[in-house]
C-alpha positions in Angstrom: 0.0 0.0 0.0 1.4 3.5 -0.6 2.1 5.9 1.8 -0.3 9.0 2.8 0.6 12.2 1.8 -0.1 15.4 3.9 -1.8 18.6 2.3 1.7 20.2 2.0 3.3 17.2 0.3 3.9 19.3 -2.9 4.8 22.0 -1.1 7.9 20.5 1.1 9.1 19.1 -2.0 9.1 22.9 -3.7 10.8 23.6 -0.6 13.7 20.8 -1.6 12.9 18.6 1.1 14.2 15.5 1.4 11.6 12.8 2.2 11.0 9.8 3.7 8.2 7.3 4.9 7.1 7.4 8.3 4.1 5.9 10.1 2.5 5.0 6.8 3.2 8.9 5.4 5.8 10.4 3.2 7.2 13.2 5.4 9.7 15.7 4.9 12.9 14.3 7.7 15.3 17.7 6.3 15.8 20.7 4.5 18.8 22.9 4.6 20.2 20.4 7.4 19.5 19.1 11.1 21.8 20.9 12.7 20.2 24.8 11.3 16.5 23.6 11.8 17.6 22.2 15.4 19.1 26.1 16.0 16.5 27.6 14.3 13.7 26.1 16.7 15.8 26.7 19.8 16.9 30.7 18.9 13.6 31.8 16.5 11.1 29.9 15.3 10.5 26.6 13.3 7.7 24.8 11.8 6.5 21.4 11.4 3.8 19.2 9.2 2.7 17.5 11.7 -0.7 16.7 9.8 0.4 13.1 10.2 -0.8 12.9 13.6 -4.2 11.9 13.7 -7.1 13.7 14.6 -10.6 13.1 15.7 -13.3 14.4 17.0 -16.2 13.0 19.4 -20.1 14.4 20.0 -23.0 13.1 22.0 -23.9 12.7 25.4 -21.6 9.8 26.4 -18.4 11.1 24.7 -16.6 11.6 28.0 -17.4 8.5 29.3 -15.8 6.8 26.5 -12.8 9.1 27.0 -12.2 8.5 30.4 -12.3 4.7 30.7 -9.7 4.5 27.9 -7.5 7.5 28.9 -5.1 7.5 31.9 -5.4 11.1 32.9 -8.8 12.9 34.1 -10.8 13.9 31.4 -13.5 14.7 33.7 -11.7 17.2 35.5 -10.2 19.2 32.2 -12.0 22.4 31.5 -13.3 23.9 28.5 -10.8 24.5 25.8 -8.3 22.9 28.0 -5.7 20.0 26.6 -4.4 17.4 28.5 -1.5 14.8 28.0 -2.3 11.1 28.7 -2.1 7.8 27.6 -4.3 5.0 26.5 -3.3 1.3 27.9 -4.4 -1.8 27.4 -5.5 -4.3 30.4 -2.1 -5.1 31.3 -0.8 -1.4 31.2 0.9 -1.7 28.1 0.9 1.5 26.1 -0.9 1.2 22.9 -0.5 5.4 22.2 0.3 8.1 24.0 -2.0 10.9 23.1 -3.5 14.6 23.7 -7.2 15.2 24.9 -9.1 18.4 24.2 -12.1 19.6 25.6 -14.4 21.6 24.2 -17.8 23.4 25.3 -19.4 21.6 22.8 -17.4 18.1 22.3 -14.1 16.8 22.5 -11.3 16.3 20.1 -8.1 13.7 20.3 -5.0 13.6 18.7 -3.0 10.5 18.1 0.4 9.4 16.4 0.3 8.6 12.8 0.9 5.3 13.0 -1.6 4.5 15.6 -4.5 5.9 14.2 -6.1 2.9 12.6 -5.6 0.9 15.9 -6.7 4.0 18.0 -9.5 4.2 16.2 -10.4 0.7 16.7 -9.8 0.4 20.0 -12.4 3.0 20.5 -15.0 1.6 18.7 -14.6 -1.6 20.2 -14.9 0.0 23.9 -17.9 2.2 22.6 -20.2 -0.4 23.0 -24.0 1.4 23.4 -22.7 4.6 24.5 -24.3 6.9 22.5 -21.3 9.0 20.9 -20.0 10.0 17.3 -16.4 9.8 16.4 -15.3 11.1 13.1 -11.5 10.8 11.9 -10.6 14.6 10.3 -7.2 13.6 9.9 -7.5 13.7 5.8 -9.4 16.4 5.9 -7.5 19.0 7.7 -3.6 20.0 7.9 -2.1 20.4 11.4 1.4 22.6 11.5 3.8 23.3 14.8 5.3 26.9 15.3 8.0 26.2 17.8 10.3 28.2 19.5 11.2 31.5 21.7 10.0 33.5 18.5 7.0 31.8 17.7 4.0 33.6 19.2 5.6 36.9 18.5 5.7 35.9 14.3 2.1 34.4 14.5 0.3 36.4 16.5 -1.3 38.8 13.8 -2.3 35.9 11.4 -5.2 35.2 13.2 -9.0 36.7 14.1 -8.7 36.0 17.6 -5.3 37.1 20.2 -3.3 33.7 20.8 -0.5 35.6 23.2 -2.6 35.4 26.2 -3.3 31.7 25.4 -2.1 30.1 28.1 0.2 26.9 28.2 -1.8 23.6 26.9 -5.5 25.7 26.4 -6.4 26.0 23.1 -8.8 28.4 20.9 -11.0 28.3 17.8 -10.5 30.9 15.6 -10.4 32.4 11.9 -7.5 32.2 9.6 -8.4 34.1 6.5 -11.8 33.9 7.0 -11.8 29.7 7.4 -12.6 28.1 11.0 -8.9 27.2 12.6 -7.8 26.2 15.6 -4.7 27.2 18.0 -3.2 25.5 20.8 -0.2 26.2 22.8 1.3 22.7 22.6 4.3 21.2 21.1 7.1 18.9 21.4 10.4 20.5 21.5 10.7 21.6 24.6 10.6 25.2 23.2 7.2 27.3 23.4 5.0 27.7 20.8 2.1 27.0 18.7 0.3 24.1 17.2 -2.4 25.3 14.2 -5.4 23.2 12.5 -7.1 24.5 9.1 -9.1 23.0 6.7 -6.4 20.7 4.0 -7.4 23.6 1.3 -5.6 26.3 3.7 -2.4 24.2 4.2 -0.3 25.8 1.5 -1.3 29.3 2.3 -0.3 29.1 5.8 3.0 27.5 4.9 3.7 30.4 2.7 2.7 32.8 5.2 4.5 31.5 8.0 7.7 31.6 5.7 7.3 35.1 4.6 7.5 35.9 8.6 10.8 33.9 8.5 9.6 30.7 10.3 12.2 28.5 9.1 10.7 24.5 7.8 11.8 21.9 9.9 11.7 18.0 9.3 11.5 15.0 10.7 15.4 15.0 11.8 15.3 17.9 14.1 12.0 17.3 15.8 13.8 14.2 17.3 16.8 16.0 18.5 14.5 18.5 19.9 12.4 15.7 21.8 14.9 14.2 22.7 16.8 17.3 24.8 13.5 17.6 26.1 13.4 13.9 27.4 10.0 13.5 25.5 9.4 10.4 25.0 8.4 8.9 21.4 6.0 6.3 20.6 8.3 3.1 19.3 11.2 3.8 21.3 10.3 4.4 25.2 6.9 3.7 24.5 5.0 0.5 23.6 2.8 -2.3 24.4 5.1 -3.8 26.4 6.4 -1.0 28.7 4.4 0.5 31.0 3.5 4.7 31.8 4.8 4.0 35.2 8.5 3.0 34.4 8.2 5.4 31.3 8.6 8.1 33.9 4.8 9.0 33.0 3.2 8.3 36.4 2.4 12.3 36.6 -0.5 11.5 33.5 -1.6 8.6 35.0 -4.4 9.5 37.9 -4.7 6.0 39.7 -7.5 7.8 42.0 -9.8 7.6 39.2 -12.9 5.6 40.1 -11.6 3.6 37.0 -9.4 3.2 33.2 -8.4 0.2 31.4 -5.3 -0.8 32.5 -5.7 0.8 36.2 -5.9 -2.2 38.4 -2.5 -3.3 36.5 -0.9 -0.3 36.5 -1.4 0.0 40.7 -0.1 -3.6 40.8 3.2 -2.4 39.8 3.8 0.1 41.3 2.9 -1.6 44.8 5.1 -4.3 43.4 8.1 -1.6 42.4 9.7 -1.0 39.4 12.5 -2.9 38.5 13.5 -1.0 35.3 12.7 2.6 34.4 13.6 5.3 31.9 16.8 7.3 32.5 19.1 9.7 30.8 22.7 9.2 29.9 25.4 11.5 29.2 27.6 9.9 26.8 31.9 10.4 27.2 32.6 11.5 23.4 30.7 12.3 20.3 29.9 9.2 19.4 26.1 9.1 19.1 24.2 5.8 21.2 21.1 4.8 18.6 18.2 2.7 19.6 19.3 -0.4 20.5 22.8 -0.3 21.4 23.8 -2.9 24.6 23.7 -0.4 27.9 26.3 -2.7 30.2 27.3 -2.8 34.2 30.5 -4.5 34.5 30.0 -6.2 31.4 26.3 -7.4 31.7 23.8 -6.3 29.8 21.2 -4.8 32.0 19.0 -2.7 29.0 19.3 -0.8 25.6 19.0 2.9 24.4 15.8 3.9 23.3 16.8 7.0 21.8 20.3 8.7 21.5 21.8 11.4 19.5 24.5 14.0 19.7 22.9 17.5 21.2 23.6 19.7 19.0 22.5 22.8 21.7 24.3 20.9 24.9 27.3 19.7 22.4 27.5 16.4 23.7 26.3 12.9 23.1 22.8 11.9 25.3 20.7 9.2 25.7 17.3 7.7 26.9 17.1 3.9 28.5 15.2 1.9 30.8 17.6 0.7 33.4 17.5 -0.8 36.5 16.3 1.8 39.5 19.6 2.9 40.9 21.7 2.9 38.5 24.4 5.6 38.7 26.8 4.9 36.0 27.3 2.5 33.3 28.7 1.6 29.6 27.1 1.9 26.3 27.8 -0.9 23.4 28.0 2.0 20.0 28.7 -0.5 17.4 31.4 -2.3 18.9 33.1 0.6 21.3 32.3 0.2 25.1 31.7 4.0 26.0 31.1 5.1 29.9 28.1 7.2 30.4 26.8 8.3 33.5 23.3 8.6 34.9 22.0 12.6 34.5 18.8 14.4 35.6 16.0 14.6 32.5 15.1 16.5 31.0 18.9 17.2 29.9 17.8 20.7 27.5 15.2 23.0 29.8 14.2 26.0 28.1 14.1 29.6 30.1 10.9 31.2 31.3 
């Protein structure tokens, strides 16, 4: 089957992007180079097609109970045209996807990785059972773009009907852009503030265009996980999957185990009365040598885990890491292709922008 292509397809490749599949879409993974869309997001202002992601949107009377039993954060308790982090597990606690909740007066709204949306979309269909609720899929229909960075609100903030300066940190807004019904949220995933904007799949090139006339500088695939990954966000595939649960993910904060109930609760409180015997850490890296996914993380010569992410930081200048390692571990070696590296156990998240 062929990939999906976004509404901007034809525009990243006017743009000379270079692209490549992921999750079932061709995306654009650089431009002009990782290293000056990495800078770019961290000192002005990048954007991103993130139209990927998937998007739905849920009416009738019983949408937030169907939310809430499948989400491991409180819906209930979001207010209107708040957005909330979470994720959705299955009876074991395995993560099927992590995912955003939005809340509006008049429904609710999801968005979901790319490559989860067929099974998300499932899954909620098969927990809907006679709950009276609508879900409709608007990811074809609609183009989703980040604005990230220290720059970004100040760039954007005259391209739409509505203010979006005063829009405070996950809360988002419907609004106009040129006329058309949009919507803005202050979300992202870069560790940088900034903006996250939905129009109508028509709109998509004009807003691209706009946002590089204001200087916005497109950004790929490449830099987004360099970015995440100074941020010590975790990514769907790497530290996140079926078979690792929120708790050891360092995700407990979006997991509310005082809800009256979710799938996945009773196993999820089972481990942690039990304890966690692995869990996800950083590593600083001696060297430039960058640790990818998979390479052997050793303790005197055993293998006790493996990197889940790893790059070299291109705004710390050194090599970092993400694993899940046994709780209490200081200090260990990394396996890059052959080299046994040290690396030591740091804080995350290892980049943490300035307020």
């Amino acid at each position: 089957m062929a990939n999906l292509r976004t509404p901007l397809y034809d525009w990243h490749i006017s743009q000379k992007a270079r692209m490549v599949p992921f999750g079932g879409w061709d995306m654009p993974v650089q431009y002009k180079g990782v290293m000056d869309e990495h800078k770019a997001v961290r000192n002005s202002a990048g954007m991103f097609d993130v139209s990927h992601m998937a998007r739905f949107s849920f009416g009738g009377p019983d949408a937030l109970a169907l939310i809430d039993e499948i989400f491991t954060n409180s819906a209930a308790g979001m207010k209107d045209f708040q957005v909330r982090y979470g994720l959705v597990c299955n009876e074991s606690g395995g993560m099927l996807d992590d995912i955003l909740v939005y809340r509006w007066p008049y429904g609710w709204a999801m968005v979901v990785n790319a490559s989860n949306r067929i099974k998300i979309l499932d899954w909620l269909n098969a927990k809907k059972g006679d709950r009276n609720v609508t879900i409709q899929d608007q990811t074809l229909a609609t183009c989703m773009v980040a604005v990230q960075g220290p720059k970004a609100v100040e760039l954007c903030k005259e391209m739409f009907a509505d203010p979006i300066e005063d829009l405070k940190y996950y809360y988002a807004r419907p609004t106009k852009y040129l006329g058309q019904n949009c919507v803005v949220s202050r979300t992202g995933y870069t560790g940088e503030d900034g903006i996250e904007i939905m129009v109508g799949a028509a709109q998509a090139n004009t807003l691209a265009d706009a946002l590089l006339a204001k200087g916005v500088v497109p950004c790929g695939l490449g830099c987004r996980d360099t970015l995440r990954l100074e941020a010590a966000m975790p990514l769907y595939g790497h530290e996140l999957n079926e078979t690792t649960d929120p708790l050891s993910a360092g995700l407990s904060w979006a997991v509310k185990l005082e809800k009256p109930s979710f799938i996945g609760k009773e196993a999820l409180a089972q481990k942690k009365a039990a304890g966690l015997p692995a869990v996800r850490m950083g590593l600083e890296i001696e060297g430039k040598r960058a640790a990818r996914e998979g390479c052997p993380v050793l303790i005197a010569g055993k293998q006790v885990g493996v990197i889940t992410s790893g790059s070299f930081s291109p705004t710390l200048e050194k090599s970092i890491a993400m694993a899940m390692l046994p709780a209490g571990t200081t200090s260990c070696e990394v396996d890059i292709r052959g080299t046994i590296t040290p690396a030591k156990v740091v804080p995350l998240p290892f980049y943490k922008r300035a307020k």
